[in-house]
C-alpha positions as MATLAB code, in Angstrom:
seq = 'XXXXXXXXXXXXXXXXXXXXXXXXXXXXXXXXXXXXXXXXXXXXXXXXXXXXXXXXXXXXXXXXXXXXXXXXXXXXXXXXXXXXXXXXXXXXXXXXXXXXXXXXXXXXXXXXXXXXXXXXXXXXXXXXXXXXXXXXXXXXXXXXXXXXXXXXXXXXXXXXXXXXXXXXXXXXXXXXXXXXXXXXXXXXXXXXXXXXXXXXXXXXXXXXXXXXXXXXXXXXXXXXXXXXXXXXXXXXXXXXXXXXXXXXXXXXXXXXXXXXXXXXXXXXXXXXXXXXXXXXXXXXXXXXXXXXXXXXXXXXXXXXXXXXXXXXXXXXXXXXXXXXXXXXXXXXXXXXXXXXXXXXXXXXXXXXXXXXXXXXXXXXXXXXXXXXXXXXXXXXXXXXXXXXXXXXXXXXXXXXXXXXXXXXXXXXXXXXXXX';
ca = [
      11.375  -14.547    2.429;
      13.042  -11.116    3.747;
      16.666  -11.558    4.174;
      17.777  -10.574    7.727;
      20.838   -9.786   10.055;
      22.076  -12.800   11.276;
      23.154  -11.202   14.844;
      20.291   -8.628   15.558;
      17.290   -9.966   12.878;
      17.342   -6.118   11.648;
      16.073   -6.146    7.987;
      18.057   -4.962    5.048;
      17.651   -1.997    3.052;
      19.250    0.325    1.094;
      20.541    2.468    4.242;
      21.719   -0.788    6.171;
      23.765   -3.055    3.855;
      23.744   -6.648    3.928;
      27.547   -7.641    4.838;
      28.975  -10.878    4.894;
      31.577  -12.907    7.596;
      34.602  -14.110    5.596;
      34.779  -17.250    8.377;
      31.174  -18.533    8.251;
      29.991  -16.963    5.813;
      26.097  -15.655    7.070;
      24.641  -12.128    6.391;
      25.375   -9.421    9.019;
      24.679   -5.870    8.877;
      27.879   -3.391    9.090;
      27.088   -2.702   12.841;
      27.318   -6.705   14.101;
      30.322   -7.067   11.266;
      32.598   -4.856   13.894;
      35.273   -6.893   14.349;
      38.221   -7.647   12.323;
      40.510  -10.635   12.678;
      42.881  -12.699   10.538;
      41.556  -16.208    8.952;
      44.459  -18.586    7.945;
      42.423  -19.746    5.237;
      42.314  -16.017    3.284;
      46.253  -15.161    4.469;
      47.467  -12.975    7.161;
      45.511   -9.692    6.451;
      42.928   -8.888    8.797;
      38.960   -9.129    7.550;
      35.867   -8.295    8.413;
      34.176  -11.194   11.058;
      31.729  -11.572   13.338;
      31.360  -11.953   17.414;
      31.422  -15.718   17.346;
      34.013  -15.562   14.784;
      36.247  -13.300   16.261;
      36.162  -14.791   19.738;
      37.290  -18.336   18.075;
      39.839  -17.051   16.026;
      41.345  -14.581   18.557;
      40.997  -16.954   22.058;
      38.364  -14.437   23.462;
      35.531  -17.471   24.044;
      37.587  -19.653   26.085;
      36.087  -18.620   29.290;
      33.823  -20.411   31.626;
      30.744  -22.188   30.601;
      28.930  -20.730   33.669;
      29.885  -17.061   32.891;
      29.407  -17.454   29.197;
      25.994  -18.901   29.271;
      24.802  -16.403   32.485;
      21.077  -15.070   31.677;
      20.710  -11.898   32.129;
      20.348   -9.356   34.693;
      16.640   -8.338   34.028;
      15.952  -12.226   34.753;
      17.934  -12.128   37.579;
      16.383   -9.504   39.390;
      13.079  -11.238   38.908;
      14.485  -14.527   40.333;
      15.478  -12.597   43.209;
      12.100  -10.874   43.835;
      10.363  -13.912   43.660;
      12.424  -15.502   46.345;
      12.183  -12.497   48.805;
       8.033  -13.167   48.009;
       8.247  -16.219   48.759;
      10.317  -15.545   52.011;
       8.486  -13.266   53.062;
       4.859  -15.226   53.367;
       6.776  -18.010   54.836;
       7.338  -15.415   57.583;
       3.690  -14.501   57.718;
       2.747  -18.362   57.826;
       4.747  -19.290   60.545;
       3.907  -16.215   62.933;
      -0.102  -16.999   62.218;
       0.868  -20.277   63.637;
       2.329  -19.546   66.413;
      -0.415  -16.967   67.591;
      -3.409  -18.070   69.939;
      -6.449  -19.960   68.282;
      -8.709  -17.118   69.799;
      -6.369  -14.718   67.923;
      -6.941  -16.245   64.592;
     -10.328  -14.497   64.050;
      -8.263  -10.793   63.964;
      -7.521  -11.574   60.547;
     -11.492  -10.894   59.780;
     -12.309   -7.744   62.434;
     -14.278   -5.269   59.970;
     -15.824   -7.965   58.107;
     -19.253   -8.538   57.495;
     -21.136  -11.839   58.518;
     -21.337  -12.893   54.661;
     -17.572  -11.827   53.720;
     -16.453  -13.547   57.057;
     -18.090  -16.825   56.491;
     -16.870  -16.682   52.296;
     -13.093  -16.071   53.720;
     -13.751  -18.921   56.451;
     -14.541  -21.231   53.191;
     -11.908  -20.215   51.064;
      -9.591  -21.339   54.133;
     -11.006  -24.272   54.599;
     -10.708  -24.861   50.884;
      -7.194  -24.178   50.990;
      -6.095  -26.251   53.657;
      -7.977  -29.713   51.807;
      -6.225  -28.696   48.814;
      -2.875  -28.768   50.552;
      -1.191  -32.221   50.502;
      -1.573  -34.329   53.364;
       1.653  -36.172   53.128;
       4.591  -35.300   51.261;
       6.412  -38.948   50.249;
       9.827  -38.677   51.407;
      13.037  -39.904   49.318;
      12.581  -43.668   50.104;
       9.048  -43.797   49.615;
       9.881  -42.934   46.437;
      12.744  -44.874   45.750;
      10.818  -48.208   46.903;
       8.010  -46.865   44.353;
      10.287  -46.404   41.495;
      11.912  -50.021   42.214;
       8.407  -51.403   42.438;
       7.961  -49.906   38.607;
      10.845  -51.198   37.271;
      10.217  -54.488   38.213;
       6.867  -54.219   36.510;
       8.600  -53.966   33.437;
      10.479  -56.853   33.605;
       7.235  -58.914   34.051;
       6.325  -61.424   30.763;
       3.621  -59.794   28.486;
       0.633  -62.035   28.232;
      -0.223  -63.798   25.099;
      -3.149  -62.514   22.820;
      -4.825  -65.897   23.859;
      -4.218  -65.384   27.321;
      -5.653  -61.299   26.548;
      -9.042  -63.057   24.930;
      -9.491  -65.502   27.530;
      -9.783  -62.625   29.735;
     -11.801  -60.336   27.877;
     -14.190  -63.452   27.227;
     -14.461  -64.057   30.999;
     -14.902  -60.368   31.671;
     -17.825  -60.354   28.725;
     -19.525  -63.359   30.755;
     -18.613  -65.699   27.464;
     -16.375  -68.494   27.026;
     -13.194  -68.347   26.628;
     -11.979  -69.435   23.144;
      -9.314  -71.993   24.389;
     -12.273  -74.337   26.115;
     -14.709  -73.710   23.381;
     -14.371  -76.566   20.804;
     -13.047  -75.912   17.633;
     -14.658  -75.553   14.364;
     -14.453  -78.975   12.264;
     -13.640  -78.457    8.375;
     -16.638  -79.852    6.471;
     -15.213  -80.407    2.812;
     -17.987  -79.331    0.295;
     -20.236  -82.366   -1.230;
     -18.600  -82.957   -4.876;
     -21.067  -86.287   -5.374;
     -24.364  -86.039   -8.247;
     -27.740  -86.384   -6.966;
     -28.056  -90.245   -8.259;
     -24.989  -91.014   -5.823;
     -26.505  -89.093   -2.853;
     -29.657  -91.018   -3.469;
     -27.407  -94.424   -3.481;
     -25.410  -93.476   -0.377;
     -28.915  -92.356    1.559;
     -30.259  -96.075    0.506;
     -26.963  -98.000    1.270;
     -27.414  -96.056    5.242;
     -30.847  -96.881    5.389;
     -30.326 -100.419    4.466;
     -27.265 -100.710    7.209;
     -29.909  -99.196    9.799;
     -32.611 -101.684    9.158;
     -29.675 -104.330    9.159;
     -28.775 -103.265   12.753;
     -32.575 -102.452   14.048;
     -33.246 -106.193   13.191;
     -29.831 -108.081   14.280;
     -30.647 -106.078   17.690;
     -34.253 -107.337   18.029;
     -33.141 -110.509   17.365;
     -30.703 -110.663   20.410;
     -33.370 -109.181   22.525;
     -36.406 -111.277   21.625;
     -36.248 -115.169   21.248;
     -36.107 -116.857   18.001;
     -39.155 -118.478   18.688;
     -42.092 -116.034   18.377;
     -45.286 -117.235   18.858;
     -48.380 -117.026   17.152;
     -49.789 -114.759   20.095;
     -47.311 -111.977   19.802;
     -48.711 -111.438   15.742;
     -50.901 -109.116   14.219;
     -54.360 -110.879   14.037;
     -57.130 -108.860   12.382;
     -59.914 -111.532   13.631;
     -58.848 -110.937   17.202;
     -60.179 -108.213   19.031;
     -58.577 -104.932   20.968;
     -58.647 -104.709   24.259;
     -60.248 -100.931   23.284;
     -62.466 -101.290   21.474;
     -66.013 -102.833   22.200;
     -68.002 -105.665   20.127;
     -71.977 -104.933   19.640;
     -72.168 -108.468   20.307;
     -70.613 -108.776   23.826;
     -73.651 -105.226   24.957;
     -76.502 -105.969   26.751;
     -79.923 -105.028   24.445;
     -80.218 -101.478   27.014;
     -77.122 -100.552   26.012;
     -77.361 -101.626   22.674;
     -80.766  -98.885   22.472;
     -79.161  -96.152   24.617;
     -76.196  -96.163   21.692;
     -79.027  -96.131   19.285;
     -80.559  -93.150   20.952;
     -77.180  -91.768   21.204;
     -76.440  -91.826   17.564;
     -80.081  -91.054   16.862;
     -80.274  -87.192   18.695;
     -76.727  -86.634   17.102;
     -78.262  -87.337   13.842;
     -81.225  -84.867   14.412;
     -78.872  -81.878   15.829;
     -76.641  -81.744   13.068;
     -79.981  -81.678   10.645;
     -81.451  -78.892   12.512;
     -78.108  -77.061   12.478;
     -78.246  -77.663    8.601;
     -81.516  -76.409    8.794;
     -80.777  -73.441   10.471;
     -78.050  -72.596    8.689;
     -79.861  -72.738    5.127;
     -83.104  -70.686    6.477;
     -80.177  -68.233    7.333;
     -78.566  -68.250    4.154;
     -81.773  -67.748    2.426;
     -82.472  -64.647    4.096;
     -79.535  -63.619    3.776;
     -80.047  -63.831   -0.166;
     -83.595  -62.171   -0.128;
     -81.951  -59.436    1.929;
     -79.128  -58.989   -0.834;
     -81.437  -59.295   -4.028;
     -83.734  -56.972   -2.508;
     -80.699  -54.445   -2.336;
     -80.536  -55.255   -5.919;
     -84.135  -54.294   -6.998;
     -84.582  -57.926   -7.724;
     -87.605  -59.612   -6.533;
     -87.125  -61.191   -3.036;
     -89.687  -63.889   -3.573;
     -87.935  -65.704   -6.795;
     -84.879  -66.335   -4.506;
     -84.571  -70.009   -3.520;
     -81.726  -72.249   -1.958;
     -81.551  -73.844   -5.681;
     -80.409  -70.943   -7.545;
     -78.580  -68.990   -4.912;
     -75.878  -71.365   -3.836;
     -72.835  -70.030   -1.427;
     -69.114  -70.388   -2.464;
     -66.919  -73.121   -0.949;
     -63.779  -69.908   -0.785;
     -62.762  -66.492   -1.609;
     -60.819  -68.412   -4.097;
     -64.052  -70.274   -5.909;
     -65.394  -66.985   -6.186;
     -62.661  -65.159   -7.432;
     -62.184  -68.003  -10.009;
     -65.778  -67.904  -11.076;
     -65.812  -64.365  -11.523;
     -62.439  -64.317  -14.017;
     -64.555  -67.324  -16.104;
     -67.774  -65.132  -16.372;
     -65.543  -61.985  -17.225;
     -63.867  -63.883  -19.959;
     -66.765  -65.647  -21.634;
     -68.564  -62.293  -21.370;
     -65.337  -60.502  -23.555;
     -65.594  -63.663  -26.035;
     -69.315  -63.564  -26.303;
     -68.729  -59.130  -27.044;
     -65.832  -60.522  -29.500;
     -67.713  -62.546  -31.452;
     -70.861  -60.533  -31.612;
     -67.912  -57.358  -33.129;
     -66.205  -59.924  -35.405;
     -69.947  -61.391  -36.504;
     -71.145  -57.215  -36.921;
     -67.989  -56.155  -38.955;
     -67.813  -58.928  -40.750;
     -63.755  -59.881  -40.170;
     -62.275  -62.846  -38.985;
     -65.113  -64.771  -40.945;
     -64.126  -68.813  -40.857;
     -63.493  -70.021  -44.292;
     -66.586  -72.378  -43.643;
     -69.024  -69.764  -43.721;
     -68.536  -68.674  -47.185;
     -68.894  -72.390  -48.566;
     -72.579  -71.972  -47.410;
     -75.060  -70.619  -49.696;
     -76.175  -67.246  -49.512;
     -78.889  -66.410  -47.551;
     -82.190  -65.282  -48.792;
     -82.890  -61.800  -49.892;
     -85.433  -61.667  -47.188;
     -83.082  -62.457  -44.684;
     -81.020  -59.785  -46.130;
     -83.293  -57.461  -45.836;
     -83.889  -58.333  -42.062;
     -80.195  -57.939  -41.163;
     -80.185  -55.118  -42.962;
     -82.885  -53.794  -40.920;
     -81.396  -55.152  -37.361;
     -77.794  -53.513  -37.628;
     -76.152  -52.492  -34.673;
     -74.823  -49.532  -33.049;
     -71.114  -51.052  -33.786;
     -71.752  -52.155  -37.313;
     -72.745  -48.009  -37.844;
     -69.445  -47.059  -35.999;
     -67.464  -49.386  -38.001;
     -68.785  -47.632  -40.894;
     -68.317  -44.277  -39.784;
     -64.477  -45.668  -39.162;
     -64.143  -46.486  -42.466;
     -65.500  -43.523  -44.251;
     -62.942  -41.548  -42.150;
     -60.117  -43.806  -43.295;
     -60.762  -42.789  -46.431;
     -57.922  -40.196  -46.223;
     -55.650  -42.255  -44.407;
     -52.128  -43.094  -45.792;
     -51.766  -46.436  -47.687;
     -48.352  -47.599  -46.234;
     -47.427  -49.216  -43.380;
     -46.972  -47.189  -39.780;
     -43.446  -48.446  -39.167;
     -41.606  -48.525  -42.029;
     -43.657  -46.780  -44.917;
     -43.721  -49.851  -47.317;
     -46.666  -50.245  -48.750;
     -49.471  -51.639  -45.634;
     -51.137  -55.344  -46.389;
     -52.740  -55.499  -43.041;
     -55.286  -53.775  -40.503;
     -54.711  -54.468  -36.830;
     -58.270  -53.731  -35.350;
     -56.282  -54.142  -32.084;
     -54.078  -51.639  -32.316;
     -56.374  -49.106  -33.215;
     -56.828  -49.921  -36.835;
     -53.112  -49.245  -38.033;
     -51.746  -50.566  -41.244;
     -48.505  -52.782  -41.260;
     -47.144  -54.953  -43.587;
     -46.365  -58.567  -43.332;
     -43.027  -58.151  -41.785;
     -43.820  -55.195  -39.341;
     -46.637  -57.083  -38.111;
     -44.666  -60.041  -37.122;
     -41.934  -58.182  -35.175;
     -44.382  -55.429  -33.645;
     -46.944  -58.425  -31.925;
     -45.680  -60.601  -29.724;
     -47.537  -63.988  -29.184;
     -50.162  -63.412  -27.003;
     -50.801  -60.288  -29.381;
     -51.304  -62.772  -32.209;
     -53.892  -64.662  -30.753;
     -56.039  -61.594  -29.571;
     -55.551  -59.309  -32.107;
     -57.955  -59.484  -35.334;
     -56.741  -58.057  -38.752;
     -58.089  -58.019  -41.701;
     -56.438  -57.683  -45.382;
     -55.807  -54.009  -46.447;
     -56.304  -52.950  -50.284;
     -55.319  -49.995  -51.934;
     -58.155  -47.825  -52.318;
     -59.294  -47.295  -55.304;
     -59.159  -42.964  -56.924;
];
């Protein structure tokens, strides 16, 4: 920060000094350092000071407060043209007032019809905006006792503050509304829950049947019990009907009988053309379809079951027939038997299928293949044909599959090929 004059804020240079009071002790330039005076405290020479310094040290500042702290003239002479304003359209306000009404409208002669209704407005404007009633000095005493006692009033409690704000709301107020009952947490096991439930149901029979017993007499008759052999007063014994009504329930039950079979009826000539319909959308032949072999689904979920059964035995039966062409996965039971014929031979050999050539083809490319293990290049033991044919060894294998991998995935034993 700049270092400044103390007295007149002028900064320092090297033409205008910085100069310092031997009283207070602030920065002065040489100009507001003027005045000399003696300071008991540096001995009677005199010294450099300032203003303030001076006028304490020599007596100078004891004047009056009022012409010490006057302001100055240029704010004087403003005060007093603002008051001889102000005088002055008090003047002009009271003489309008006194004129005639009729006069008042000489204020606006030269005016235009649009200029002399705006100035019409912006009097009427200024007279609302003028205060009706100016409160006089007990008005506002009486208000400013009023105030005070206000303060002296009791603040209201926070319960008394929610209450309202509840009522307010359109709720109940928390001091009527019932209070929340501490529940402690159920510590007991399962087998004494299951005790305790018995032991109330018990007491509640106990009480059901000591109440009865008050109510009813101790006597009860044989009347008042259960008795399969005696009839309801509902229902109605074939015995106690006359022989018409006894046919016109026959009848009854007879054309029931023959609606629901021709609704059964219906409903199967429906379904079967139905199935024509969808067989001939096939390119099957309409005319083999038959109730017998087309038969409808009890649910979505029968057929969604029967379809995941036919899928499955159709990937075991495609399975088998690969394990049966490739010759892996062979049961140990199979080579017991004895060999076949070399006719029979010759016939497989003959009816080979598309797979057992690709298999072949597979193998001849393996030829080149590397003979260790994918994972950890030990030497492989194992073909995964579900994993793509990979080699493994015994270890790999075990941590690569998971169970389910186990079961689906075939191997077979892996040899060294021979150079």
């Amino acid at each position: 920060m700049e270092s400044r004059c103390y007295g007149c804020a002028s900064k320092f240079s090297v033409f205008k000094k910085e100069c310092g009071c031997k009283n207070c002790g602030r920065s002065f330039c040489s100009s507001c350092l003027s005045f000399s005076a003696v300071i008991p405290r540096c001995g009677s020479t005199q010294k450099k000071v300032c203003k303030q310094c001076h006028e304490k040290l020599t007596g100078e500042g004891s004047q009056s407060s009022s012409a010490k702290w006057s302001p100055p003239e240029n704010y004087k002479k403003r005060v007093a043209a603002f008051e001889a304003k102000q005088n002055q359209m008090k003047e002009q306000q009271k003489a309008a007032a006194v004129k005639a009404p009729g006069q008042a409208g000489s204020r606006y002669h030269g005016l235009s019809k649009e200029d002399r209704a705006i100035a019409e407005r912006l009097e009427k404007l200024r007279e609302e905006r003028k205060p009706k009633s100016i409160p006089t000095q007990a008005e506002i005493e009486a208000r400013l006792a009023a105030l005070k006692e206000d303060c002296w009033r009791p603040v209201p409690s926070t319960q008394e503050m929610e209450d309202r704000l509840a009522i307010l709301q359109g709720r109940d107020p928390p001091s009527q509304a019932p209070r929340p009952v501490y529940q402690p947490p159920d510590t007991r096991s399962l087998v004494q829950q299951t005790d305790d439930l018995l032991t109330q149901l018990s007491e509640e029979v106990a009480i059901d049947e000591h109440y009865k017993q008050r109510v009813q007499p101790q006597a009860v008759s044989s009347q008042s019990l259960n008795d399969l052999n005696r009839e309801s007063g509902d229902c109605v014994c074939p015995a106690s009907l006359d022989p018409k009504q006894l046919e016109e329930e026959k009848n009854k039950l007879l054309a029931e009988a023959a609606a629901e079979l021709r609704e059964e009826n219906t409903r199967q000539e429906k379904i079967l053309q139905v199935a024509k319909r969808l067989a001939a959308l096939k390119g099957e032949d309409p005319e083999k379809v038959t109730l017998e072999t087309y038969k409808i689904p009890d649910s979505d979920e029968e057929v969604a079951e029967e379809e995941a059964i036919r899928r499955v035995l159709k990937q075991l039966t495609e399975e088998a027939a690969l394990d049966e062409a490739s010759g892996f996965n062979i049961p140990p039971d199979q080579t017991t038997q004895p060999g076949p014929l070399p006719q029979n031979l010759h016939k497989k050999a003959k009816q080979k299928t598309p797979t057992t050539t690709a298999l072949a083809r597979a193998d001849d490319s393996d030829e080149d293949e590397l003979p260790w293990c994918c994972i950890c290049n030990e030497d492989a033991t194992l073909r995964c044909h579900g994993c793509d044919g990979d080699l493994y060894c015994q270890r790999c294998f075990r941590e690569g599959h998971d169970e389910f991998d186990l079961k689906d995935h075939h191997t077979s034993r892996y040899h060294l090929p021979r150079k």
